[in-house]
Biopython code that builds the backbone (N, CA, C, O; Angstrom):
import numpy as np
from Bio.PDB.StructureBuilder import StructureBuilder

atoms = [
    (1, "UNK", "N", (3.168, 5.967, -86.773)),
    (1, "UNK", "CA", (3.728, 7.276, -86.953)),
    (1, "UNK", "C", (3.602, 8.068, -85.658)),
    (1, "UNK", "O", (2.657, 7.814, -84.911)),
    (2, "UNK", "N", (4.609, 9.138, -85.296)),
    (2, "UNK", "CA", (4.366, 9.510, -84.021)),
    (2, "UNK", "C", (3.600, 11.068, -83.873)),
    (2, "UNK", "O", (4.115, 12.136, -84.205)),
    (3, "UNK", "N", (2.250, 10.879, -83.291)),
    (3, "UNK", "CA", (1.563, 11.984, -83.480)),
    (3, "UNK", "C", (1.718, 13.085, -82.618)),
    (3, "UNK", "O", (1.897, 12.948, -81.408)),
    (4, "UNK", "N", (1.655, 14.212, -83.212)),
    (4, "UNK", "CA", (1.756, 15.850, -82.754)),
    (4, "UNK", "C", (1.435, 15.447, -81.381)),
    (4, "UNK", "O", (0.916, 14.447, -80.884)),
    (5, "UNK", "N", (1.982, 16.707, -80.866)),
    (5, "UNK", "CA", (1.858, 16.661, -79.191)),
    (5, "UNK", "C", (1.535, 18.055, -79.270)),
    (5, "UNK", "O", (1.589, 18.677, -80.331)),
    (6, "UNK", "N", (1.124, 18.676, -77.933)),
    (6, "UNK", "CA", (0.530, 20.367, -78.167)),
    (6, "UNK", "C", (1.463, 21.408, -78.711)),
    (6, "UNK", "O", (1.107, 22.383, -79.373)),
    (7, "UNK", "N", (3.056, 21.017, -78.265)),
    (7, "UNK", "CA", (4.411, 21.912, -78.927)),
    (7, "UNK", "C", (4.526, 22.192, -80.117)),
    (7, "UNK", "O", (4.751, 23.267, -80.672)),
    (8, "UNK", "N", (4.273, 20.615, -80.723)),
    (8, "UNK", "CA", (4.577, 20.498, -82.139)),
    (8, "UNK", "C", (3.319, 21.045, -82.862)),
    (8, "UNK", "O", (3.435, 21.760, -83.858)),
    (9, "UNK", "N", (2.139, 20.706, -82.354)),
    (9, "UNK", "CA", (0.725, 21.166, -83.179)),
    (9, "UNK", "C", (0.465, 22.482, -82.877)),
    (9, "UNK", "O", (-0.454, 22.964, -83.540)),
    (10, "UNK", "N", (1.176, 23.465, -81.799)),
    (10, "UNK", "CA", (1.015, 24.915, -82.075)),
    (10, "UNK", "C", (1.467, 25.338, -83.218)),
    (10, "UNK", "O", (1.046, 26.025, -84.148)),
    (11, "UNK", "N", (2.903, 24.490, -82.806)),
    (11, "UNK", "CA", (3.746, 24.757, -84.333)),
    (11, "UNK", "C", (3.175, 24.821, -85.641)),
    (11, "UNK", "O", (2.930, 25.855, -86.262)),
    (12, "UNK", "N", (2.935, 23.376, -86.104)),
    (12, "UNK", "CA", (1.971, 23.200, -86.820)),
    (12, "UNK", "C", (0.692, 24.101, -87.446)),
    (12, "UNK", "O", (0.428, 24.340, -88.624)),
    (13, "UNK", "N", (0.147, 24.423, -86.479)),
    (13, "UNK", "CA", (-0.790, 25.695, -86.748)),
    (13, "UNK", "C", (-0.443, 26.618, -87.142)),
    (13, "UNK", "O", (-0.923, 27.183, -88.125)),
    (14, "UNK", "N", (0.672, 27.081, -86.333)),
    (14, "UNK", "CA", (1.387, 28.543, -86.678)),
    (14, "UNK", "C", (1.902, 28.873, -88.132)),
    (14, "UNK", "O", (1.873, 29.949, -88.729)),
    (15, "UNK", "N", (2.481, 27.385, -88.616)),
    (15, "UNK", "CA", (3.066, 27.687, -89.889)),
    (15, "UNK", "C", (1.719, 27.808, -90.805)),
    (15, "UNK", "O", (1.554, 28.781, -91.540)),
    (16, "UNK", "N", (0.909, 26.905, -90.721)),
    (16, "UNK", "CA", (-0.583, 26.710, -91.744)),
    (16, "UNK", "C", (-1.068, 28.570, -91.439)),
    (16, "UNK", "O", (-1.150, 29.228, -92.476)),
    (17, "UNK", "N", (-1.305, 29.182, -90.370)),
    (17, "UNK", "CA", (-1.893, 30.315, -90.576)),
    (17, "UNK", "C", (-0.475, 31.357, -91.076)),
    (17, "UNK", "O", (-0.557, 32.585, -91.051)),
    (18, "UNK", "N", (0.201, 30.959, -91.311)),
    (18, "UNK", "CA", (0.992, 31.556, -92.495)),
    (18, "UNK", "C", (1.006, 31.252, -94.251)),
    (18, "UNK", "O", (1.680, 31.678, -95.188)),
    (19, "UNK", "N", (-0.193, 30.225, -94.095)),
    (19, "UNK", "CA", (-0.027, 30.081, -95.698)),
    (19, "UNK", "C", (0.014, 28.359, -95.981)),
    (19, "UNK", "O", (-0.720, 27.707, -96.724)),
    (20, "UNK", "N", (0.993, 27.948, -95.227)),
    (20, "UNK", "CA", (1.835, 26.787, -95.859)),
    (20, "UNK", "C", (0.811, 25.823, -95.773)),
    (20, "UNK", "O", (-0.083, 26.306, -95.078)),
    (21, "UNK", "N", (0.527, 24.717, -96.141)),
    (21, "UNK", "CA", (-0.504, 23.348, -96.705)),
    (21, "UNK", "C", (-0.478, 22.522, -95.298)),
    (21, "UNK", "O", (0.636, 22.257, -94.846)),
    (22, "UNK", "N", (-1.369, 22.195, -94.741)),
    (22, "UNK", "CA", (-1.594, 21.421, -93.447)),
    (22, "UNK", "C", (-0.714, 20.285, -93.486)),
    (22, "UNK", "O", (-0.068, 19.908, -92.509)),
    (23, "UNK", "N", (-0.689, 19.686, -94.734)),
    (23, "UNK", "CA", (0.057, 18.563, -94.672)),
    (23, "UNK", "C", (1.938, 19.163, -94.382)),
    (23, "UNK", "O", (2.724, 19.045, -93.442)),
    (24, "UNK", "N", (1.991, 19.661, -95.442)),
    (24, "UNK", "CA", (3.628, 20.380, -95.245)),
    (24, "UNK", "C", (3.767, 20.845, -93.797)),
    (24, "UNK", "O", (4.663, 20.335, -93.125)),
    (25, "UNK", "N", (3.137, 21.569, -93.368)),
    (25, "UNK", "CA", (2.838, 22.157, -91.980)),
    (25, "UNK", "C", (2.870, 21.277, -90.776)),
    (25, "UNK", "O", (3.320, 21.616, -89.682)),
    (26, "UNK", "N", (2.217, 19.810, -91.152)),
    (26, "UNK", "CA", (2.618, 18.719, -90.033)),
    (26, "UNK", "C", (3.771, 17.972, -90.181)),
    (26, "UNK", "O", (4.238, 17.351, -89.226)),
    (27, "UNK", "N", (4.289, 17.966, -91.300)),
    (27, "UNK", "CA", (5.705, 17.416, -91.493)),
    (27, "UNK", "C", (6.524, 18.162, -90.930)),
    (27, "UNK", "O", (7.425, 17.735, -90.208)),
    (28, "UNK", "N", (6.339, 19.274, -91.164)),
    (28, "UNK", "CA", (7.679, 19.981, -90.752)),
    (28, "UNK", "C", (7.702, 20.149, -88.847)),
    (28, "UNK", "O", (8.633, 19.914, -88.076)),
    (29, "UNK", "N", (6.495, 20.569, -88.594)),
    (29, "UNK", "CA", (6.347, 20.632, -87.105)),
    (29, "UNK", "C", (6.790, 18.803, -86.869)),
    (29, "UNK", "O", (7.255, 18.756, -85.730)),
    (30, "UNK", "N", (6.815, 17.489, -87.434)),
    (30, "UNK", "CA", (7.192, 16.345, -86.724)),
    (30, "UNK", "C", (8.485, 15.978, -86.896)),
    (30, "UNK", "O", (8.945, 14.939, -86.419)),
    (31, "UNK", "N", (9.245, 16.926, -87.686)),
    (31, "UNK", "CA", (10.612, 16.862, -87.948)),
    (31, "UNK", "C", (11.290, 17.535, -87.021)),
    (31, "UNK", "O", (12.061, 16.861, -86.337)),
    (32, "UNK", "N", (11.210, 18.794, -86.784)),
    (32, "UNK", "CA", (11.404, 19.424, -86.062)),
    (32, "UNK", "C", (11.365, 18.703, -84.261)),
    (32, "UNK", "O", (12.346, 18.591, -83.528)),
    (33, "UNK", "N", (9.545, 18.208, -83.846)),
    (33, "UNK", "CA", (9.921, 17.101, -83.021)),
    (33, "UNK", "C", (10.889, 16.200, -82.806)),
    (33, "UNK", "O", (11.395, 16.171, -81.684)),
    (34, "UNK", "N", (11.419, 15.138, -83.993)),
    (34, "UNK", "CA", (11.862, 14.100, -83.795)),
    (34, "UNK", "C", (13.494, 14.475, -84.150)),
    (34, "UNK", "O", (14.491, 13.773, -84.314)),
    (35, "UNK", "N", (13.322, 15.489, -84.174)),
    (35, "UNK", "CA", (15.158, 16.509, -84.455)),
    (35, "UNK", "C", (15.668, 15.628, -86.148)),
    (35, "UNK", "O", (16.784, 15.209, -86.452)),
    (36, "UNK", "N", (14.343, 15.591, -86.990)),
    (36, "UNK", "CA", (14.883, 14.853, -88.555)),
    (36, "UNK", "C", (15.764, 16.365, -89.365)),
    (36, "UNK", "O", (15.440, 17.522, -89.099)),
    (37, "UNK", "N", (16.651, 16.066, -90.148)),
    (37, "UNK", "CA", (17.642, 17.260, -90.705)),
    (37, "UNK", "C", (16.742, 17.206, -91.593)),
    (37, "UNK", "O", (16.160, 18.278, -91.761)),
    (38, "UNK", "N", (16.290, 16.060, -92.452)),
    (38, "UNK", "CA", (15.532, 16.421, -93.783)),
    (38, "UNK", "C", (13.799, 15.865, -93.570)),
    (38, "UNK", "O", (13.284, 14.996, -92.865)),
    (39, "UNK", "N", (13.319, 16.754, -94.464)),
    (39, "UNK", "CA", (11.511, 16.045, -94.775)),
    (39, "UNK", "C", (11.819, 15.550, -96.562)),
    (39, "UNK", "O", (12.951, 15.735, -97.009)),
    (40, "UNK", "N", (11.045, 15.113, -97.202)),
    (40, "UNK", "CA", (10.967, 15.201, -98.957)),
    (40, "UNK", "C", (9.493, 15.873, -99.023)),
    (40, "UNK", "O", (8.417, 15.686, -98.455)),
    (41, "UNK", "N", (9.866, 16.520, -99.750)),
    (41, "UNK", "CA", (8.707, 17.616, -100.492)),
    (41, "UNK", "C", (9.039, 18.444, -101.889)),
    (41, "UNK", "O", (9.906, 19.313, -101.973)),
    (42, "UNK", "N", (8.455, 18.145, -102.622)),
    (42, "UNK", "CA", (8.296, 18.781, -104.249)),
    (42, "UNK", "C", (7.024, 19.986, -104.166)),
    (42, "UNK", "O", (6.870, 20.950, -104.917)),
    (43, "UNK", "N", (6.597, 19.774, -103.565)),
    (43, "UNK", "CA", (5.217, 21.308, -103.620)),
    (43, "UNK", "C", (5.976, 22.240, -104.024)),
    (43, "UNK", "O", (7.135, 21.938, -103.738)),
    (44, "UNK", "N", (5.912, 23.321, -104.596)),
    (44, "UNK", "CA", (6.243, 24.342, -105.406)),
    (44, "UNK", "C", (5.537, 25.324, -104.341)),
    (44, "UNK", "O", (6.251, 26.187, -103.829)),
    (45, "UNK", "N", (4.957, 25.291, -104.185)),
    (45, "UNK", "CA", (4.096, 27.081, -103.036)),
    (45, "UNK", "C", (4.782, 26.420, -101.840)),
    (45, "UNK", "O", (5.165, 27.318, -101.090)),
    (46, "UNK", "N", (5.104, 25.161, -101.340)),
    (46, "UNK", "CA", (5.693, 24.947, -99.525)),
    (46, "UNK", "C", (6.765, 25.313, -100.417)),
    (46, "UNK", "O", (7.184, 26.390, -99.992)),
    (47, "UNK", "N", (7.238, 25.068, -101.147)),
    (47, "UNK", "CA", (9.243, 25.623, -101.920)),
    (47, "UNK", "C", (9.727, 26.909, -101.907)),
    (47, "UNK", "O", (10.880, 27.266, -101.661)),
    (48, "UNK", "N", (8.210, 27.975, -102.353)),
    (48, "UNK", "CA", (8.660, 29.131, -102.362)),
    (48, "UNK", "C", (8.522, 29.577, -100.834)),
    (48, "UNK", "O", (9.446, 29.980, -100.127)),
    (49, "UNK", "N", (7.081, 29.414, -100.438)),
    (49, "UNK", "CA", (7.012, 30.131, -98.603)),
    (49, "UNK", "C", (8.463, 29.598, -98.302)),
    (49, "UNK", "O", (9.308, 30.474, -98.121)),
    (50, "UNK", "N", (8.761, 28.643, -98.244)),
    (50, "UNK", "CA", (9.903, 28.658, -97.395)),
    (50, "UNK", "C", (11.030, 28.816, -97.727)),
    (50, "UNK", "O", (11.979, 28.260, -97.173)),
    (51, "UNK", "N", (11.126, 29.649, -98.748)),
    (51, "UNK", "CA", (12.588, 30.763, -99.364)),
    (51, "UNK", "C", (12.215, 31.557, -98.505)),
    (51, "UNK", "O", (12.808, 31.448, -97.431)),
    (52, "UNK", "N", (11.432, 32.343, -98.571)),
    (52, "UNK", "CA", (10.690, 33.500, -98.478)),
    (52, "UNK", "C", (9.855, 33.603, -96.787)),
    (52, "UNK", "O", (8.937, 34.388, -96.550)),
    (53, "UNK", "N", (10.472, 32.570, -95.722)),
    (53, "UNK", "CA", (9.970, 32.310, -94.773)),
    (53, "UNK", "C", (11.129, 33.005, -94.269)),
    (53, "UNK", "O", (12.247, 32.952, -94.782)),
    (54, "UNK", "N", (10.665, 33.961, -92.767)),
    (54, "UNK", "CA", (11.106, 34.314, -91.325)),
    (54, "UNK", "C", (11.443, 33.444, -89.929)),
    (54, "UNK", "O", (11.741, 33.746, -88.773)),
    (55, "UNK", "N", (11.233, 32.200, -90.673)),
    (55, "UNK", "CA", (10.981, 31.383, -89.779)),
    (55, "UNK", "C", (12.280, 30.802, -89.460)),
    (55, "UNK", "O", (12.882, 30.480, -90.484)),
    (56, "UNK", "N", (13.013, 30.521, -88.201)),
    (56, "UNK", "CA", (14.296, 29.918, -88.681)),
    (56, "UNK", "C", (14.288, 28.174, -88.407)),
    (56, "UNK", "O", (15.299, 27.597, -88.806)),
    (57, "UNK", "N", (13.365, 27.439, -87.847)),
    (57, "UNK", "CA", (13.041, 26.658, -87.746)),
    (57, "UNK", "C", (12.703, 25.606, -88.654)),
    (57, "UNK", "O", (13.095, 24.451, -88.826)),
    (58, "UNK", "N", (11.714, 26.485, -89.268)),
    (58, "UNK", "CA", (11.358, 25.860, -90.784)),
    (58, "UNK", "C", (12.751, 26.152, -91.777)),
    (58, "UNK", "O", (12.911, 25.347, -92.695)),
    (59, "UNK", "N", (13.495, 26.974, -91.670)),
    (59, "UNK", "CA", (14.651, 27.015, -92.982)),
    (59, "UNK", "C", (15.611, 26.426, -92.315)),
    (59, "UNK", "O", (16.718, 26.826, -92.677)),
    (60, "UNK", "N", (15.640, 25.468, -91.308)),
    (60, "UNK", "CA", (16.862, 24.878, -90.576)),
    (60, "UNK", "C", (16.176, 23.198, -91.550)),
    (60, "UNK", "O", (17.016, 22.407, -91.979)),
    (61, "UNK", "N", (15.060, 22.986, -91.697)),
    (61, "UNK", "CA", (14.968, 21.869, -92.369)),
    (61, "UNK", "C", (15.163, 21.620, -93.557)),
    (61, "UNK", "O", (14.502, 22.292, -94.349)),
    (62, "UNK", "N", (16.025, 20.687, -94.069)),
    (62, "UNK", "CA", (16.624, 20.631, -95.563)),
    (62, "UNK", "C", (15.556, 19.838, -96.238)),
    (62, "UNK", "O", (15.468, 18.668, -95.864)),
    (63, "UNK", "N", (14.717, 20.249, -97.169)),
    (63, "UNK", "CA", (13.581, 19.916, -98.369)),
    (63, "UNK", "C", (14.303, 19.147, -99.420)),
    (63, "UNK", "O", (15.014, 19.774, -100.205)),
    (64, "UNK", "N", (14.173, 17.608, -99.536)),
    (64, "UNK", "CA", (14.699, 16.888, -100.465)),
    (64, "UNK", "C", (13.215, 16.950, -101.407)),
    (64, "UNK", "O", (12.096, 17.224, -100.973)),
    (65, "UNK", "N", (13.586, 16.614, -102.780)),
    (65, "UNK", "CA", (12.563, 16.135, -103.753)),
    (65, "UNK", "C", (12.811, 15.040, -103.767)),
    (65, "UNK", "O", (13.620, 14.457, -103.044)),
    (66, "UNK", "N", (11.681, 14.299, -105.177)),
    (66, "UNK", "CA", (11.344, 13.243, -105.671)),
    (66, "UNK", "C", (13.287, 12.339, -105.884)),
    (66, "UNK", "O", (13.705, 11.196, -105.702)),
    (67, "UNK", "N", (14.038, 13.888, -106.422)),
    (67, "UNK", "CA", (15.531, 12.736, -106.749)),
    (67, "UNK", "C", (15.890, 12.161, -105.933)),
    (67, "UNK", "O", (16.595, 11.220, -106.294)),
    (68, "UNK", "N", (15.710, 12.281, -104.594)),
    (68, "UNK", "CA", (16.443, 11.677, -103.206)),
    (68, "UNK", "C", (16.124, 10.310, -103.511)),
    (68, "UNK", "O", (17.009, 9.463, -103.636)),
    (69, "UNK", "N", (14.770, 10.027, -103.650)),
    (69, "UNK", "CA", (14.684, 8.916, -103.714)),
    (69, "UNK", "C", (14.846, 7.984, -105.267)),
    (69, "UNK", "O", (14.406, 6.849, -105.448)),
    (70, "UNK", "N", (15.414, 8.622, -106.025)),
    (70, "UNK", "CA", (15.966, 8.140, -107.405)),
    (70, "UNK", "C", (17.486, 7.799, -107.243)),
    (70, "UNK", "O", (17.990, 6.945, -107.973)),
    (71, "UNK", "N", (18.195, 8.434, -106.325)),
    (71, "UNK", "CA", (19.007, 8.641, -105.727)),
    (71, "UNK", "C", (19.256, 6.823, -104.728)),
    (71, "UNK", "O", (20.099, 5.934, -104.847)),
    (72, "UNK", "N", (18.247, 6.968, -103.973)),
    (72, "UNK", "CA", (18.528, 6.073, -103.179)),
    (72, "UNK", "C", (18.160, 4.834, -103.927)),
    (72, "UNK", "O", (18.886, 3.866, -103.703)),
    (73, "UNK", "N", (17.042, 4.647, -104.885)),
    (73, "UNK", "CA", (16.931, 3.503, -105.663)),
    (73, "UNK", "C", (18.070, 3.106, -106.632)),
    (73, "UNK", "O", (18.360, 1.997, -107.081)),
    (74, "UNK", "N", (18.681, 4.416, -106.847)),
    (74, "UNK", "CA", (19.735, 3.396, -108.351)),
    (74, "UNK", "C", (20.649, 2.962, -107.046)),
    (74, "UNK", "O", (20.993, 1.839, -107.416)),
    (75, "UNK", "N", (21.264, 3.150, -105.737)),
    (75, "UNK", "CA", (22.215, 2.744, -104.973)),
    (75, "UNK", "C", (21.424, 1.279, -104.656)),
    (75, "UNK", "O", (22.097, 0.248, -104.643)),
    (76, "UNK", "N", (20.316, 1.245, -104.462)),
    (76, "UNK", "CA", (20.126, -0.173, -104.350)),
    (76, "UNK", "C", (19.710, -1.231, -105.784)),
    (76, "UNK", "O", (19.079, -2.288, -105.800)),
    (77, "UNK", "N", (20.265, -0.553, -106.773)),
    (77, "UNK", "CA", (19.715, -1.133, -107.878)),
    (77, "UNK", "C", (18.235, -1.420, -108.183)),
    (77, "UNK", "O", (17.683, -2.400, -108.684)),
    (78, "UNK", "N", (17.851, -0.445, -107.796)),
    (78, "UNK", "CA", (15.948, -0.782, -108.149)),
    (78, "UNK", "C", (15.421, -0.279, -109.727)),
    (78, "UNK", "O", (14.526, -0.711, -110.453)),
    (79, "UNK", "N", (16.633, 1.085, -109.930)),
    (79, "UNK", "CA", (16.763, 1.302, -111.470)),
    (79, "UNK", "C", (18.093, 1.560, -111.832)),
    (79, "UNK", "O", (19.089, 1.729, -111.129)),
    (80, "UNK", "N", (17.954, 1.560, -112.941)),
    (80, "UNK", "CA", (19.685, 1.809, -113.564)),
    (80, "UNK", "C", (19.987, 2.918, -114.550)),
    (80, "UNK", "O", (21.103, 3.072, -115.046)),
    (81, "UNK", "N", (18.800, 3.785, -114.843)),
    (81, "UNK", "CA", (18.497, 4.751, -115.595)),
    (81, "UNK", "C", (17.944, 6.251, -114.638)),
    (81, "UNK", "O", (16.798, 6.663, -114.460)),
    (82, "UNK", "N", (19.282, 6.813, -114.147)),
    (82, "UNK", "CA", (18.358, 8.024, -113.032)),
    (82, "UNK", "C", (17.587, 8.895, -113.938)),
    (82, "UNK", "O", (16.372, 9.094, -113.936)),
    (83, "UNK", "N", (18.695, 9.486, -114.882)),
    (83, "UNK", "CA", (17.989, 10.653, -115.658)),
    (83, "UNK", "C", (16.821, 10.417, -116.958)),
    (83, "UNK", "O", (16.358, 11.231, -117.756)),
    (84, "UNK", "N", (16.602, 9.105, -116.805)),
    (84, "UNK", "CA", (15.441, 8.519, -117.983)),
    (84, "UNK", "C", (14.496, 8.917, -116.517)),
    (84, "UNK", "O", (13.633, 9.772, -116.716)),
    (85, "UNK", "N", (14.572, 8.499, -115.424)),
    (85, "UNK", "CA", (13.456, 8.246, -114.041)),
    (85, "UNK", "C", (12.964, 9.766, -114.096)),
    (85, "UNK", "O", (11.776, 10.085, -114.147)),
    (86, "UNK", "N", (14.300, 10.877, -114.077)),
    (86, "UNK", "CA", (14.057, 12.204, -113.820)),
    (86, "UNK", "C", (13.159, 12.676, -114.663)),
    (86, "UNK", "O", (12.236, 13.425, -114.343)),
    (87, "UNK", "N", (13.427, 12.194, -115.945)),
    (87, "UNK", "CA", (12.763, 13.008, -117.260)),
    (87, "UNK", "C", (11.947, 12.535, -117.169)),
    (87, "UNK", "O", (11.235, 13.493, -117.470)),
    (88, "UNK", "N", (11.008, 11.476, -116.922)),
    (88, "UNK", "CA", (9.974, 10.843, -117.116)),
    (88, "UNK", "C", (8.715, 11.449, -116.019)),
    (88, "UNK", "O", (7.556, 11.706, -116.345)),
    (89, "UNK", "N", (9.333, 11.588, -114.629)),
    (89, "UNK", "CA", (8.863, 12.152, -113.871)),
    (89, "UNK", "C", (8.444, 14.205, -113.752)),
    (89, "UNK", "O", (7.507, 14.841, -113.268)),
    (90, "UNK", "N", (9.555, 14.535, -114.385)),
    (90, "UNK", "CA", (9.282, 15.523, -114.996)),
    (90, "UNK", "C", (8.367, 16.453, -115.673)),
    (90, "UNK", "O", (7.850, 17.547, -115.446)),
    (91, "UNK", "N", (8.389, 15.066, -117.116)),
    (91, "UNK", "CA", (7.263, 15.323, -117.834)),
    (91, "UNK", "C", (5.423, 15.164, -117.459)),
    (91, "UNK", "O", (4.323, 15.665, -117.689)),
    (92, "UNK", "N", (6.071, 14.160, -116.784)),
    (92, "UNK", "CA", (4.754, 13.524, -115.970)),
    (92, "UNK", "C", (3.901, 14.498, -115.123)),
    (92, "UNK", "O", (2.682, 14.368, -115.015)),
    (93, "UNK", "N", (4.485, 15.302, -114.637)),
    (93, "UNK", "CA", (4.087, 15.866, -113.595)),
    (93, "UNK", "C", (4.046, 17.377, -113.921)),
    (93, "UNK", "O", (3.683, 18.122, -113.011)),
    (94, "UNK", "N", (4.453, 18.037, -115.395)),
    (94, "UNK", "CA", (4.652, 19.740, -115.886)),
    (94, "UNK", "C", (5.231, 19.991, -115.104)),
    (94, "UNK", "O", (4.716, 20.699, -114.239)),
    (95, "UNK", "N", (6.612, 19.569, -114.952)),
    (95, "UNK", "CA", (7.243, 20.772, -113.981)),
    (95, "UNK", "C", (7.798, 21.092, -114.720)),
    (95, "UNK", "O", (7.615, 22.294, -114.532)),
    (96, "UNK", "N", (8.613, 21.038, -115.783)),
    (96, "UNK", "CA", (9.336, 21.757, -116.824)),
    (96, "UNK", "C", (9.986, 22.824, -116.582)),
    (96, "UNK", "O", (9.147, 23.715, -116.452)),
    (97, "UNK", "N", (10.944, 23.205, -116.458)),
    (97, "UNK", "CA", (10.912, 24.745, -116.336)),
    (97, "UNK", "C", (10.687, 25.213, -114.496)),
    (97, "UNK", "O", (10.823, 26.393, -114.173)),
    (98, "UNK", "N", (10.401, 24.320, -113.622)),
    (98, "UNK", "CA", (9.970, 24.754, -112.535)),
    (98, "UNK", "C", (10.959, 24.783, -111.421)),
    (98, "UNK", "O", (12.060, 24.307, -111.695)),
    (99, "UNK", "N", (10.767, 25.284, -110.125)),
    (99, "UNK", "CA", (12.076, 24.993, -109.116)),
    (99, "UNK", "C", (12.002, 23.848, -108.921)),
    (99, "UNK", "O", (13.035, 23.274, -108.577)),
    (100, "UNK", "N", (10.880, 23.155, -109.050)),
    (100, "UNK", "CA", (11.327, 21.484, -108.494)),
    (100, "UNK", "C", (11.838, 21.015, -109.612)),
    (100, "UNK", "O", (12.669, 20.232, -109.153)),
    (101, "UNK", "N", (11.948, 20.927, -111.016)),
    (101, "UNK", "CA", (12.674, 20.447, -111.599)),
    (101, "UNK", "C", (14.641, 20.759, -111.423)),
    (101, "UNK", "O", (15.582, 19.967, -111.375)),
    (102, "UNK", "N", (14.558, 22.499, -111.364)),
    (102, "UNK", "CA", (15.965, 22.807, -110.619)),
    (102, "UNK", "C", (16.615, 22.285, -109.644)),
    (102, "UNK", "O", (17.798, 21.976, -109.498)),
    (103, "UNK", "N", (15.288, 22.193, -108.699)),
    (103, "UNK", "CA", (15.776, 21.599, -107.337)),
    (103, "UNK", "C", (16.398, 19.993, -107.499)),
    (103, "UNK", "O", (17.395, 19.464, -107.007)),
    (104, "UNK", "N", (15.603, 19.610, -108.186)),
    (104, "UNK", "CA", (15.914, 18.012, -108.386)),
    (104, "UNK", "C", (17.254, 17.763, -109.087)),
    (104, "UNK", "O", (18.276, 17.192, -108.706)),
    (105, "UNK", "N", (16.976, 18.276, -110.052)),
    (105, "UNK", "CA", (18.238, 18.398, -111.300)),
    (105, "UNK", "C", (19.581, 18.827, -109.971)),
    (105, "UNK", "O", (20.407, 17.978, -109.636)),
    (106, "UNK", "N", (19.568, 20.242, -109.370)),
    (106, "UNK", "CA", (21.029, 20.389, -109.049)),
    (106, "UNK", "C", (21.054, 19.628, -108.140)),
    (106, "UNK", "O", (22.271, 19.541, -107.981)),
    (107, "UNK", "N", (20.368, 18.633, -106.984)),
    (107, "UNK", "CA", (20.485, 17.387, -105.965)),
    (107, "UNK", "C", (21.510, 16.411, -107.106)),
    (107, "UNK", "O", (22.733, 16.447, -106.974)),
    (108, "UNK", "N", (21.044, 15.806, -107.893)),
    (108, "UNK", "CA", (21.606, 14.928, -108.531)),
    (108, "UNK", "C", (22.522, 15.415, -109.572)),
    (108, "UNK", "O", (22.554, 14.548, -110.445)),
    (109, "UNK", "N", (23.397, 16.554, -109.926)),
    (109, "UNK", "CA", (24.285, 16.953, -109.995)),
    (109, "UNK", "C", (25.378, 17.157, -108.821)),
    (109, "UNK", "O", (26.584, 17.288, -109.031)),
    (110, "UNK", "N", (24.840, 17.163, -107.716)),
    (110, "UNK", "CA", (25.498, 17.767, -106.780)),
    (110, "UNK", "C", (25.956, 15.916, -106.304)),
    (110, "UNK", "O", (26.873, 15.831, -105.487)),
    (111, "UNK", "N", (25.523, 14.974, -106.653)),
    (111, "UNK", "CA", (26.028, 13.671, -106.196)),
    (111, "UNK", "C", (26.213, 13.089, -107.398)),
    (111, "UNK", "O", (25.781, 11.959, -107.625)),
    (112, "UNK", "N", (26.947, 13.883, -108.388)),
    (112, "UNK", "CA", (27.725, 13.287, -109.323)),
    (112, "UNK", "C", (27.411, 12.397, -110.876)),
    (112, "UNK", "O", (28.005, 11.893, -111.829)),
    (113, "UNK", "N", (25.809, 12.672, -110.237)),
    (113, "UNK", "CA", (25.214, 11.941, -111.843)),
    (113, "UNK", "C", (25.122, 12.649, -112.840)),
    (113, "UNK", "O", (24.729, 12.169, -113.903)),
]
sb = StructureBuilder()
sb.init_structure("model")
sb.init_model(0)
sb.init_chain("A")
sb.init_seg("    ")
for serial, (resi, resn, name, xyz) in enumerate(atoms, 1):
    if name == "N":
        sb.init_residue(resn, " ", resi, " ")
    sb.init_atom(name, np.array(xyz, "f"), 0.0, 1.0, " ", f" {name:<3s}", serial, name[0])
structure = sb.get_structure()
């Protein structure tokens, strides 16, 4: 994996003393490095800070959930059931009712399932 350099780990810092989770905070500062359009992240508090972020850096990165990769498994046939995967994961996890369930749900509406 390619580790922070001092640019990216100011970065890094900068976003964490705003709130956001060290881990979310190094993803996004190595995306940003490696010029990635998307990270995957379901956290619900990194979901809201970064509605609710000033940052334009951090809201230039597009936040996929868990469907991306439900998404990319039924294209390789790994399952054949997305929205049994969704619901299951769902339940699994109380999001019920939550933005990551929204978030997920309108991803995989938005590609036709």
């Amino acid at each position: 994996m390619q580790e922070l350099k001092a640019k990216s780990l100011k970065k890094s810092r900068m976003l964490e003393n705003t709130g956001i989770g060290s881990g979310e905070a190094q993803c996004c500062a190595l995306a940003n490095k490696l010029k990635l359009e998307f990270i995957v992240c379901d956290d619900r508090k990194f979901l809201r800070q970064r509605f609710f972020s000033n940052d334009k850096g951090l809201k230039e990165i597009k936040v996929l959930g868990f469907s991306y990769f439900l998404h990319i498994f039924y294209r390789k046939k790994l399952i054949d059931n997305v929205w049994g995967c969704f619901n299951r994961t769902i339940e699994t996890n109380n999001w019920k009712g939550s933005e990551v369930q929204i978030a997920n749900y309108t991803f995989l509406k938005d590609l036709g399932y």
